[in-house]
VEXMAR-689942 format. One record per residue (C-alpha): x, z negated, y; residue in one letter. Coordinates in steps of 0.5 Angstrom, whole numbers, plus 500, padded with zeros to 3 digits. Last residue first. Layout:
// VEXMAR-689942
[[X; Z; Y]; "A"]
...
END
This chain:
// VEXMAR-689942
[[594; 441; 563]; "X"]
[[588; 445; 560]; "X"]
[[591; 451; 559]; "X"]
[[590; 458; 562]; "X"]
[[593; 464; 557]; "X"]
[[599; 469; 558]; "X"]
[[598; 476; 556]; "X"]
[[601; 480; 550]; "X"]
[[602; 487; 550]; "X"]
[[607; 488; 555]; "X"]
[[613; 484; 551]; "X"]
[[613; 487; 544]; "X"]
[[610; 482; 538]; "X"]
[[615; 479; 533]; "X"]
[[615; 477; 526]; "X"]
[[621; 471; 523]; "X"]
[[621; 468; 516]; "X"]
[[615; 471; 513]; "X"]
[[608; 468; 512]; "X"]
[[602; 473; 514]; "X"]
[[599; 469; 520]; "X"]
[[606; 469; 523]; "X"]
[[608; 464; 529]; "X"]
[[610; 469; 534]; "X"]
[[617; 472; 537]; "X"]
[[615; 475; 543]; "X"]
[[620; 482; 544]; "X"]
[[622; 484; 551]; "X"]
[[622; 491; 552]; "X"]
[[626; 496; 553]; "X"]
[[628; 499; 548]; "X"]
[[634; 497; 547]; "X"]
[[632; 490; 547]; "X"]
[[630; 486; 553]; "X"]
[[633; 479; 550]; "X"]
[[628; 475; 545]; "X"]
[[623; 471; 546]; "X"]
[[620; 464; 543]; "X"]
[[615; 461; 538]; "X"]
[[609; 464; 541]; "X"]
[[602; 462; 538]; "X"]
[[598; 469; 538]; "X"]
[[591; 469; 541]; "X"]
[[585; 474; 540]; "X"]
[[584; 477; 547]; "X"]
[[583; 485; 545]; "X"]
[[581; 485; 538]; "X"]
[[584; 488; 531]; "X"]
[[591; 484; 530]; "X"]
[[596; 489; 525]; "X"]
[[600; 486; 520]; "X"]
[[606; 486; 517]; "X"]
[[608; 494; 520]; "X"]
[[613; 496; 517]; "X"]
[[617; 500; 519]; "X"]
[[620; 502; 527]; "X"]
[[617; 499; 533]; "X"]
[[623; 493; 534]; "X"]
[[624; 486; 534]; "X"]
[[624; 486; 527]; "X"]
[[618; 484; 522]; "X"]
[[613; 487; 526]; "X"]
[[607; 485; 529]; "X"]
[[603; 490; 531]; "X"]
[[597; 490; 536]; "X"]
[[590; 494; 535]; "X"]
[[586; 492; 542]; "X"]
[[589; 491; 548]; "X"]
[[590; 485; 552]; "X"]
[[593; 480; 545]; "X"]
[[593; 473; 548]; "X"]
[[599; 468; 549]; "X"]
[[600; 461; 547]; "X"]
[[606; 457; 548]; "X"]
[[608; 452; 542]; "X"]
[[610; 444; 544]; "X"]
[[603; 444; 549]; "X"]
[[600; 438; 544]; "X"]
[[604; 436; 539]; "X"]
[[607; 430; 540]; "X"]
[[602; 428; 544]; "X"]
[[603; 420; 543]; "X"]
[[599; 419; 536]; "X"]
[[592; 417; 539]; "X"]
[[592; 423; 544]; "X"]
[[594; 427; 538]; "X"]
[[589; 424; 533]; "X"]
[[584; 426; 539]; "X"]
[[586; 433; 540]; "X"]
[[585; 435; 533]; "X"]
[[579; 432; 533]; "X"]
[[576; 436; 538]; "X"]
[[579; 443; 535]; "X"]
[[575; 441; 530]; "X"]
[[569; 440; 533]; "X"]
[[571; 447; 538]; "X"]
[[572; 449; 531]; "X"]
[[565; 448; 528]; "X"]
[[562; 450; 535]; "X"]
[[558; 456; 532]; "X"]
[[555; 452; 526]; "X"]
[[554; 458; 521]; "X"]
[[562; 457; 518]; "X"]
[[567; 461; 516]; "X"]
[[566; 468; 518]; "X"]
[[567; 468; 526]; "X"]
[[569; 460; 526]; "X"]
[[576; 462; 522]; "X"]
[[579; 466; 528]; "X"]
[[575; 470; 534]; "X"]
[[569; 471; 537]; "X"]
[[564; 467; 534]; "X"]
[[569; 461; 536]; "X"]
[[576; 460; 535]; "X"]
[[579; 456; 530]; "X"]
[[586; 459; 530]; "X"]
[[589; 464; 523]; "X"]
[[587; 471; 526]; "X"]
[[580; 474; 525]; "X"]
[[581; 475; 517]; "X"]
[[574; 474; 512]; "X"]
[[576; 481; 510]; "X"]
[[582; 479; 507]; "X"]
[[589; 482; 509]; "X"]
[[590; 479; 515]; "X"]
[[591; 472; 511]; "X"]
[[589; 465; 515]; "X"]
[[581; 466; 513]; "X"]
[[583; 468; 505]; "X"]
[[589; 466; 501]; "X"]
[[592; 461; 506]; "X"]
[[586; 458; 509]; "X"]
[[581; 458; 502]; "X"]
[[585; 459; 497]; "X"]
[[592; 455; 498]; "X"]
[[590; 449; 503]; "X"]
[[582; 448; 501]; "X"]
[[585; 448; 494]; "X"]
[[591; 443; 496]; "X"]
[[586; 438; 499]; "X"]
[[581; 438; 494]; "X"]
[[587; 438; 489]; "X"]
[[589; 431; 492]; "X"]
[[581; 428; 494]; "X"]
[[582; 428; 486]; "X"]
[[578; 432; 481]; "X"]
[[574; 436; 485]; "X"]
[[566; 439; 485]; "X"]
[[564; 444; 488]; "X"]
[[558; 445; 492]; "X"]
[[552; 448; 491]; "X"]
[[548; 442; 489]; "X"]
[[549; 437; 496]; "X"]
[[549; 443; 500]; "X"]
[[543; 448; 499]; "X"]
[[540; 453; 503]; "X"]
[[546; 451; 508]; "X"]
[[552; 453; 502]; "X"]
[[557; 447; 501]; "X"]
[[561; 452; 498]; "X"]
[[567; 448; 499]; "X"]
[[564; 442; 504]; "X"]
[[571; 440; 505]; "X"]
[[572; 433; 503]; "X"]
[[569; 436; 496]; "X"]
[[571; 429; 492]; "X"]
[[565; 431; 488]; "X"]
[[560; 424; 488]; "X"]
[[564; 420; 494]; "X"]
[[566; 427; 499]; "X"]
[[559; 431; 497]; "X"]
[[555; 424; 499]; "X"]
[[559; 423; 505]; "X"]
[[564; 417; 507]; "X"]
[[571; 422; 507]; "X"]
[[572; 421; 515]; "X"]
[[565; 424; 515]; "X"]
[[566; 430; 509]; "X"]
[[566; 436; 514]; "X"]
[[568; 434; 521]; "X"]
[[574; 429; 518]; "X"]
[[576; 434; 513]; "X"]
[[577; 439; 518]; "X"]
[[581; 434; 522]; "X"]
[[585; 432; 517]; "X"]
[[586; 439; 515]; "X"]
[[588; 440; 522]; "X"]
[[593; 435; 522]; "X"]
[[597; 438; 516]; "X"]
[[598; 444; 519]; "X"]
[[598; 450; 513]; "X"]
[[605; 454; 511]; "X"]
[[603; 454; 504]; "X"]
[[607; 449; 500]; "X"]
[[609; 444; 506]; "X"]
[[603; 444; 510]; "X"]
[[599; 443; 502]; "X"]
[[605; 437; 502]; "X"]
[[603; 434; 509]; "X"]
[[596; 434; 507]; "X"]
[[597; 430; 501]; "X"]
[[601; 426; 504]; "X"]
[[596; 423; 510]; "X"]
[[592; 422; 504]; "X"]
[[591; 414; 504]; "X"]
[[588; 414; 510]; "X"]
[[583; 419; 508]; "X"]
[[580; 413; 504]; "X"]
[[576; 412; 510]; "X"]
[[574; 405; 511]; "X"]
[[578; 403; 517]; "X"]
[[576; 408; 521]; "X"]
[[579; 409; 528]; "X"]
[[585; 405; 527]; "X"]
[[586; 407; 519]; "X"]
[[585; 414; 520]; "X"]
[[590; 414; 526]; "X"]
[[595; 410; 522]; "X"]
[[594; 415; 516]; "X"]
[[596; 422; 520]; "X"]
[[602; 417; 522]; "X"]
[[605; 416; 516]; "X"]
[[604; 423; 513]; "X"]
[[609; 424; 519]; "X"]
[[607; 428; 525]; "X"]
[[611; 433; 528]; "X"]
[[604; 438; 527]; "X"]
[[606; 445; 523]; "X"]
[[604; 451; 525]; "X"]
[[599; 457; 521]; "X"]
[[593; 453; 524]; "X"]
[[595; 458; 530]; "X"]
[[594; 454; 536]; "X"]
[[587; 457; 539]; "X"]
[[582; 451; 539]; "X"]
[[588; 447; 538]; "X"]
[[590; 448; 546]; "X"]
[[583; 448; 550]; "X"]
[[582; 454; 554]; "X"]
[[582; 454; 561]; "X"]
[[578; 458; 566]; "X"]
[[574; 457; 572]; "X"]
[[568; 455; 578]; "X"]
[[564; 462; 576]; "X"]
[[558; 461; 579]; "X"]
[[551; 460; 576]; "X"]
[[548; 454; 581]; "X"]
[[549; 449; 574]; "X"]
[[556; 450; 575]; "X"]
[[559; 456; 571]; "X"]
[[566; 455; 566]; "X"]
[[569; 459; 562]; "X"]
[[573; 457; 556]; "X"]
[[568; 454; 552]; "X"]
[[565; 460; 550]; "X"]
[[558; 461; 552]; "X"]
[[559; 456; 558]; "X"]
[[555; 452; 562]; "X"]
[[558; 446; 567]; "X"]
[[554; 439; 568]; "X"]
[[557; 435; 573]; "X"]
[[557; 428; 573]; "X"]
[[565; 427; 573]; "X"]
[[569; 433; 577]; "X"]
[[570; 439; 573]; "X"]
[[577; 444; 577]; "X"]
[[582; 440; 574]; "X"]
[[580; 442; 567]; "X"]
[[577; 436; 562]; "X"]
[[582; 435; 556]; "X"]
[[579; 436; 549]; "X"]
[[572; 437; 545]; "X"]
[[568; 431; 545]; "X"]
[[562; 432; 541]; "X"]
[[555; 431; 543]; "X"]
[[547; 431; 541]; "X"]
[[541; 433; 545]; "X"]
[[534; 432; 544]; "X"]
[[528; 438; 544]; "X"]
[[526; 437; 536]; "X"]
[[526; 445; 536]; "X"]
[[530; 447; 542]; "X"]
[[536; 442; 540]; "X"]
[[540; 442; 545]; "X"]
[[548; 441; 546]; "X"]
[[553; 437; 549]; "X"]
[[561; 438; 550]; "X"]
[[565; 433; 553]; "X"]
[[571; 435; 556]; "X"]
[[575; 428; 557]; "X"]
[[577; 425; 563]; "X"]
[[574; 419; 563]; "X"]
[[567; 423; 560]; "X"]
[[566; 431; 564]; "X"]
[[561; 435; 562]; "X"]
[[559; 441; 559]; "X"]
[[552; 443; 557]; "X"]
[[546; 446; 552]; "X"]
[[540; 447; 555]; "X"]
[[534; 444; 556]; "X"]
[[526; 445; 557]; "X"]
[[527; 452; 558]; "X"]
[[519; 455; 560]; "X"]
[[522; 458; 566]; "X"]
[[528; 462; 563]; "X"]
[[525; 465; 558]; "X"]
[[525; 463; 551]; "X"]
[[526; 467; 546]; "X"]
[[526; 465; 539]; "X"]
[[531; 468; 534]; "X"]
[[529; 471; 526]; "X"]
[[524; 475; 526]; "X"]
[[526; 480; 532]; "X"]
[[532; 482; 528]; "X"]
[[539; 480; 531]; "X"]
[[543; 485; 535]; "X"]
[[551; 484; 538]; "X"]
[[555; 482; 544]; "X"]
[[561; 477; 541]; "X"]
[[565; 474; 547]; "X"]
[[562; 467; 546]; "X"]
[[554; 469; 543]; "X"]
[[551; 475; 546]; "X"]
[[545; 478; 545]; "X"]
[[540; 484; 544]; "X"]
[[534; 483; 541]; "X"]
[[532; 488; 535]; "X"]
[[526; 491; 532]; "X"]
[[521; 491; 538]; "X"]
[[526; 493; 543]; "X"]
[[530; 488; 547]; "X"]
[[535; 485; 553]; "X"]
[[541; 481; 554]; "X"]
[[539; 474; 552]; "X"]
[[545; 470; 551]; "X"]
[[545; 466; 545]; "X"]
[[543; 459; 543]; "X"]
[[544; 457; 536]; "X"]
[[538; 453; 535]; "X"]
[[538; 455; 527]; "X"]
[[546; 456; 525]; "X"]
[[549; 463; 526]; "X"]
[[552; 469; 523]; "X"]
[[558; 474; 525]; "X"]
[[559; 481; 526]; "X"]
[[555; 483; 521]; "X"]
[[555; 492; 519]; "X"]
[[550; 498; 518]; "X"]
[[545; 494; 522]; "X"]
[[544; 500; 529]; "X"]
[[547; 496; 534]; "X"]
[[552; 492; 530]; "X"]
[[549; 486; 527]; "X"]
[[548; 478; 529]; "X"]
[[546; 474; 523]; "X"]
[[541; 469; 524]; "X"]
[[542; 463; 518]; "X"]
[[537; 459; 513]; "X"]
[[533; 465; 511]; "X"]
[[527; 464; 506]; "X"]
[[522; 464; 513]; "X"]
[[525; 468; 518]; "X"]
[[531; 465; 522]; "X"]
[[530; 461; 529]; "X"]
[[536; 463; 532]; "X"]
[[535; 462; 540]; "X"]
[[535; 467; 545]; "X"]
[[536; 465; 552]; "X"]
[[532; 466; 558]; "X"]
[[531; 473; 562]; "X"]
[[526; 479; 564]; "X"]
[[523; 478; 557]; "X"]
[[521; 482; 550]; "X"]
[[519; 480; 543]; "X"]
[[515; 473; 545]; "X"]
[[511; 470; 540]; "X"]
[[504; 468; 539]; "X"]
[[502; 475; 536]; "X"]
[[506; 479; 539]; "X"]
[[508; 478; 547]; "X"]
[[511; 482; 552]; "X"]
[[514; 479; 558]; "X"]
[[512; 479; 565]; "X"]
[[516; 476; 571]; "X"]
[[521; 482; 572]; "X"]
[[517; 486; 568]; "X"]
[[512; 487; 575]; "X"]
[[507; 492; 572]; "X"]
[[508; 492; 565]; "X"]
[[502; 497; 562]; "X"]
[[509; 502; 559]; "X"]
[[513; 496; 555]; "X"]
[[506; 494; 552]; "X"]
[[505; 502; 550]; "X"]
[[512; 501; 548]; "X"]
[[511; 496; 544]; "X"]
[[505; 499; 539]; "X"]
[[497; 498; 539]; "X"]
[[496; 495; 545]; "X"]
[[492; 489; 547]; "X"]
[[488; 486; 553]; "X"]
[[487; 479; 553]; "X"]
[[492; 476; 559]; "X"]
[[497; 471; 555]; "X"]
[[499; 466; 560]; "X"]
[[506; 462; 559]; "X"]
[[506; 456; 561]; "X"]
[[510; 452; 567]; "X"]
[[506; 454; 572]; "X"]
[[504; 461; 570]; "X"]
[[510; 464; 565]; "X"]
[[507; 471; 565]; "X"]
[[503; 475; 559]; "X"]
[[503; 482; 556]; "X"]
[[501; 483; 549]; "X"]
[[502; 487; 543]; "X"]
[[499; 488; 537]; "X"]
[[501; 487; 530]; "X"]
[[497; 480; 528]; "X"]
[[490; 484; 532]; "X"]
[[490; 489; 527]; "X"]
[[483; 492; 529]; "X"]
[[483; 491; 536]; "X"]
[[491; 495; 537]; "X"]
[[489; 500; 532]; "X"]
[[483; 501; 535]; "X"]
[[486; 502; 542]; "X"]
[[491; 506; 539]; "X"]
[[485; 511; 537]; "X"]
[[483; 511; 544]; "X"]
[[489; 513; 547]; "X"]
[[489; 518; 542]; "X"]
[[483; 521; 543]; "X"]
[[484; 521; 550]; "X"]
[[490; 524; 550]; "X"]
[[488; 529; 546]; "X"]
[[482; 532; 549]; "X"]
[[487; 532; 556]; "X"]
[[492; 538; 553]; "X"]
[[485; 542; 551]; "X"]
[[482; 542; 544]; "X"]
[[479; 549; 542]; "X"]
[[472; 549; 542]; "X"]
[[469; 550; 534]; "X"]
[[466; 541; 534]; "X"]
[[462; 542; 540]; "X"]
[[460; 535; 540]; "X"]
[[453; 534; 544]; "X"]
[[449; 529; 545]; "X"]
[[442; 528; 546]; "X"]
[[438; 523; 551]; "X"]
[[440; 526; 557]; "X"]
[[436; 533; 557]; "X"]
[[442; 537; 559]; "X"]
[[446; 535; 553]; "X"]
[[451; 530; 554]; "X"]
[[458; 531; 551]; "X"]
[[460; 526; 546]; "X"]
[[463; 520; 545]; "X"]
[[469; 520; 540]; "X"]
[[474; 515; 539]; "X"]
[[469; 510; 540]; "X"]
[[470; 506; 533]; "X"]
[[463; 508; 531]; "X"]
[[464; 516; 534]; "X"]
[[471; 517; 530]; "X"]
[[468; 515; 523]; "X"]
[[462; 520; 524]; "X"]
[[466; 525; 526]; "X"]
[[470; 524; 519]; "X"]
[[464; 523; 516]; "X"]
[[461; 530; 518]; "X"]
[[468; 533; 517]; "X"]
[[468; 532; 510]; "X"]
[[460; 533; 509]; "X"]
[[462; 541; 511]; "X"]
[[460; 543; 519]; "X"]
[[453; 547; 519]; "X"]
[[449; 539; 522]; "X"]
[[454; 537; 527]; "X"]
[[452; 541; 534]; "X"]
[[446; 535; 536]; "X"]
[[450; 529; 536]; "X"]
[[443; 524; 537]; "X"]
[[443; 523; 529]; "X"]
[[450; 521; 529]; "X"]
[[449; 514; 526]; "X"]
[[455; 511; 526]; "X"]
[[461; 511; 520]; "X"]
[[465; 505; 518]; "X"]
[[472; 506; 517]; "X"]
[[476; 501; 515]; "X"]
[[483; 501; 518]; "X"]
[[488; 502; 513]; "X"]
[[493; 505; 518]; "X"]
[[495; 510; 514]; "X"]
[[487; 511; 512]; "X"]
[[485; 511; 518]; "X"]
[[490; 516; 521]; "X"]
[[486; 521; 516]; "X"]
[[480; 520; 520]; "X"]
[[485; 523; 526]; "X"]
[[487; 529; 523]; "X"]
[[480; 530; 521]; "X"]
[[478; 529; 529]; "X"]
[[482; 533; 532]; "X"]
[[480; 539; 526]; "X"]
[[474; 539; 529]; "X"]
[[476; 539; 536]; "X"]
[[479; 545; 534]; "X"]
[[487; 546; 534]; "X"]
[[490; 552; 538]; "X"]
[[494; 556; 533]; "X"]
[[501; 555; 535]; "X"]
[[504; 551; 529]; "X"]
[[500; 555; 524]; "X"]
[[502; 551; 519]; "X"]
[[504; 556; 514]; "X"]
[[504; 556; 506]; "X"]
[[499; 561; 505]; "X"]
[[494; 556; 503]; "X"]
[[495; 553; 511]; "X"]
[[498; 547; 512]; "X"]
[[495; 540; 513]; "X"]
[[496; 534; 517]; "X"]
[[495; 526; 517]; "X"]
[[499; 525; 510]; "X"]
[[504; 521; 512]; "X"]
[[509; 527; 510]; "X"]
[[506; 532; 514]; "X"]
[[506; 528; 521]; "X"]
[[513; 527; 520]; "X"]
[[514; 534; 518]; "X"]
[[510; 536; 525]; "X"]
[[513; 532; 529]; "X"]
[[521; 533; 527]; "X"]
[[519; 541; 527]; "X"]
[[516; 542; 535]; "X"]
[[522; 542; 537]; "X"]
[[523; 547; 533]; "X"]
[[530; 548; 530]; "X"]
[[528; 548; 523]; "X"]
[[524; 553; 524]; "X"]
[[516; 551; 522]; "X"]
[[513; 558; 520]; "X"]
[[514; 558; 513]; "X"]
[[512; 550; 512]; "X"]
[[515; 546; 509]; "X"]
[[515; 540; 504]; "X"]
[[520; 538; 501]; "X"]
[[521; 529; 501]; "X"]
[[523; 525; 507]; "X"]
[[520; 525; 513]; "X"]
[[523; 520; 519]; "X"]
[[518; 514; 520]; "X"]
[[511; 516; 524]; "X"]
[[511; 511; 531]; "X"]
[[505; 512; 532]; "X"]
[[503; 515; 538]; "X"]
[[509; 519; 537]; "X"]
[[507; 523; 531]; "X"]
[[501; 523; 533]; "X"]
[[503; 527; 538]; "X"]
[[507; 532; 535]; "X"]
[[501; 533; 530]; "X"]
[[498; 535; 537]; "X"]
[[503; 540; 540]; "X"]
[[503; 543; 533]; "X"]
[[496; 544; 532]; "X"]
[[495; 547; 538]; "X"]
[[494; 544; 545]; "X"]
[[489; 548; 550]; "X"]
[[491; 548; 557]; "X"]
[[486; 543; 561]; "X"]
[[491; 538; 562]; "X"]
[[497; 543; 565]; "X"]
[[502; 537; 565]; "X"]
[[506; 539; 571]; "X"]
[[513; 538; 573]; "X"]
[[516; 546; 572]; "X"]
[[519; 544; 567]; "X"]
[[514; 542; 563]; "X"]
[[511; 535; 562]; "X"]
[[510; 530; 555]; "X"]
[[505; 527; 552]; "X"]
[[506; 521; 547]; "X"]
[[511; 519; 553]; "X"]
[[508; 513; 554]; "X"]
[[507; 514; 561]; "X"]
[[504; 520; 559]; "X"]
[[499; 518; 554]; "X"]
[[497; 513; 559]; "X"]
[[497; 518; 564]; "X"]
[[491; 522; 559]; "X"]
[[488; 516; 558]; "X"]
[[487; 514; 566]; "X"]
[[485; 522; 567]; "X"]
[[480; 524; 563]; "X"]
[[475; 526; 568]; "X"]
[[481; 529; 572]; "X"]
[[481; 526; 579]; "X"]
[[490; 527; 578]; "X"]
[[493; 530; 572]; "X"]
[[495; 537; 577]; "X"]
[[499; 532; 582]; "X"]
[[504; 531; 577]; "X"]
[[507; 523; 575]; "X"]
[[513; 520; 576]; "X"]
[[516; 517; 570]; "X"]
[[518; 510; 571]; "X"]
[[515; 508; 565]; "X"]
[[522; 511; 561]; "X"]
[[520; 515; 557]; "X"]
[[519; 514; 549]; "X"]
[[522; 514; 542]; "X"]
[[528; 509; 545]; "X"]
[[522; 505; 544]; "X"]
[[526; 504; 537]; "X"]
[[522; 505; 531]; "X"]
[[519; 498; 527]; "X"]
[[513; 498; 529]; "X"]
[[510; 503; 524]; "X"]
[[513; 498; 518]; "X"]
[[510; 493; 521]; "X"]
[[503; 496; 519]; "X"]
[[504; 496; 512]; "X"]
[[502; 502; 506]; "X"]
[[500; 500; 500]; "X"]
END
């Protein structure tokens, strides 16, 4: 059986801008508010001359394509053709479309009779047939009081019939003024068409009223829907008048606004929203419900958004939009005794919950609220940029090594949480540093965010202090199970990190750093989009309890175009080791070398890949602001 929504699916791209200028040759014609509907949705198109010739006949081809339009046919797939219909005609797309769907018939010779001018009659049997695609039920009306219908064929009596009860068709009165007419053999003209269309997705719209489209406006800190329904977005996009106040509803949600947020909200049997490339071949990253997004814009199959430097697409059914004037809060900045402080909203139970990210930026003062899409750059609740700094272990390179023994990763543990069996494992950590070049404080402080300080379920049951294929549909069953918090930590180190999201030649690959859904680990590993800022937190709070010893010690630039070589010799000769994809994805610097015979001074980075040395050329590394 076919379904509804899959008619609404197709981009409005399909259509004109609503902005269209109008000829003068519509105007004070009887059918002239259907006829510019159909314009202005683009279902009927002008000439070059800038008319739209309303009282011209329309062929067979014409109103196929128009049906086509209005409703949103999908593409035709199968083999049927038509021996007058050219590949090259634009009128072809339409008219296999409307083939395919079952709305049109060919001749018995195999032509259409694409240029034949269409019927009446025909009008109406192809818009029977629209019935049936839509799964409306017909109902037929009396037509008694028609008076030119009784040499026509049962089929197309019915179908006339089925067209009166719905109000498609309404007749032309007789000079006696209690009977009608049809003329169901005259030909059809342009405006004939746009009537009959707009009434009939003024049909759809009523009797489909979950899939309709709707207009409202945020009235008084309320969102008001005014009544009148139309059967596809574009038609709903087409009736705006002040679209930077309205917004397009359908059934109780809002698929388009002029601004606000978006905010992940997955579809019944998802627990996660990803974010797609423009036409959903590929997933860029996924997050968590109650993300907030940036809304850039939307059709009514995906919304456009931005979550840190990722623009991206999500479907419709899996985010919630909220425009600007109904937000009842938001996630924030702030600054706590010096400390940056990061505090988010949970639209869905509307509270606030926070982490301490790092050290607060010069330019944020005390009891102001900052907002940031990627931690890094900074806006004052009146929306202006007040500036930028990155925090320091959100982009180390995890492929470092912290100066702190085993010792005293153990007295930091052992002083914020007394009871927490990781204060015995400082060792561990330190000895999966040494085996595969992963730092030491950052599993302590990744196992500190996910097994909550080695005190949570899957840590006392499974020994899992990492949430290792703890999936969000079902944590506590997925996940794996350990013999010792020792093997843990040396699978999290070995397979996870080292073998997977630190390698460049995995997939999951993003650069070896926590980063955010731009870049590093938290692109690919986690659906909390501030995983590795929470993370990085820890990180920040061990170090300022142990001395600060390793913050600041390595320099961090950032990549300034995209596909940057890092080469085992300070020169551009093979092999490349491995290549960083994206602009603006920090590399942790290990030193410089002399200007080299090429020119250009070589930077000695902290490589993803392990090798003894790699370098980067001077000018394709850029330096990045830190919190001092």
């Amino acid at each position: 059986m076919r379904r509804i929504a899959s008619l609404v699916l197709v981009l409005s791209l399909l259509f004109v801008n609503s902005s269209v200028s109008f000829a003068d040759d519509i105007t004070g014609i009887a059918l002239e508010q259907e006829m510019r509907a159909m314009v202005n949705q683009g279902i009927v198109q002008g000439y070059p001359d800038g008319q739209y010739r309303p009282n011209e006949p329309v062929t067979r081809g014409q109103f196929a394509t128009f049906l086509a339009r209005a409703l949103q046919l999908p593409k035709a797939t199968g083999t049927v053709s038509f021996s007058d219909v050219s590949p090259s005609s634009k009128l072809a797309d339409g008219i296999y479309k409307a083939s395919a769907a079952g709305l049109v018939e060919g001749y018995s010779n195999g032509a259409f009779g694409t240029y034949k001018q269409v019927t009446r009659e025909e009008m109406a049997l192809m818009i029977d047939r629209v019935f049936d695609y839509l799964e409306i039920e017909k109902q037929r009306a009396d037509f008694s009081s028609f008076t030119d219908l009784d040499h026509l064929s049962s089929t197309s009596r019915l179908a006339i019939a089925n067209n009166i009860y719905y109000g498609i068709i309404r007749g032309i009165p007789n000079e006696d003024g209690t009977s009608f007419r049809f003329d169901p053999k005259a030909e059809a003209t342009r405006a004939h068409a746009a009537a009959f269309l707009y009434r009939l997705l003024e049909v759809w719209a009523e009797q489909m009223p979950e899939m309709a489209y709707q207009i409202g406006a945020v009235e008084k800190g309320e969102l008001v829907v005014w009544p009148k329904r139309y059967a596809t977005f574009a038609q709903a996009e087409a009736a705006l008048t002040n679209p930077a106040s309205q917004v397009i509803v359908q059934g109780t949600k809002i698929v388009k606004m002029a601004n606000g947020y978006a905010v992940a909200q997955p579809a019944p049997g998802k627990s996660t929203t990803t974010i797609y490339n423009a036409d959903f071949s590929a997933s860029l990253t996924y997050v968590a419900p109650n993300t907030e997004m940036k809304y850039l814009g939307a059709d009514e199959e995906k919304v456009n958004v931005q979550i840190a430097d990722t623009i991206g697409y999500v479907k419709q059914e899996d985010v919630l939009l909220v425009p600007a004037a109904l937000l009842q809060g938001r996630s924030y900045y702030k600054v706590e005794n010096g400390h940056l402080v990061h505090v988010i909203y949970n639209t869905t139970s509307n509270t606030y919950v926070s982490y301490l990210y790092g050290k607060a930026p010069s330019f944020m003062q005390a009891g102001q609220r900052y907002y940031s899409w990627d931690g890094d750059t900074f806006y004052n609740e009146a929306g202006q940029l007040v500036g930028t700094a990155y925090q320091y272990f959100n982009v180390l390179s995890l492929r470092t090594k912290t100066n702190y023994t085993a010792d005293e990763l153990n007295r930091f543990v052992a002083a914020y949480r007394s009871a927490s069996p990781l204060k015995e494992l400082g060792a561990a950590f330190k000895q999966a540093e040494e085996k595969y070049q992963v730092n030491a404080l950052y599993l302590l402080a990744h196992a500190i965010l996910e097994s909550n300080w080695g005190l949570s379920e899957l840590a006392k049951t499974k020994n899992n202090l990492f949430g290792i294929k703890a999936y969000d549909s079902d944590p506590l069953r997925s996940a794996d199970s350990f013999a010792s918090f020792e093997e843990c930590i040396d699978y999290m180190a070995k397979t996870i990190v080292a073998e997977r999201y630190a390698n460049p030649s995995d997939w999951r690959y993003n650069g070896a750093l926590l980063g955010d859904k731009s870049f590093g680990f938290n692109v690919r590993y986690a659906s909390d989009p501030y995983w590795g800022q929470k993370i990085a937190g820890w990180m920040y709070q061990a170090d300022q309890f142990l001395g600060g010893k390793d913050y600041g010690h390595y320099t961090v630039m950032a990549t300034n175009t995209a596909s940057v070589n890092v080469r085992l010799q300070p020169a551009v000769v093979p092999p490349v080791w491995y290549e960083y994809k994206q602009a603006n994805t920090p590399v942790t610097v290990a030193g410089a070398t002399a200007k080299q015979p090429d020119g250009y001074v070589w930077y000695q980075i902290v490589p993803d890949a392990p090798t003894e040395k790699a370098y980067i050329r001077g000018d394709l590394l850029s330096p990045l602001t830190f919190v001092k």
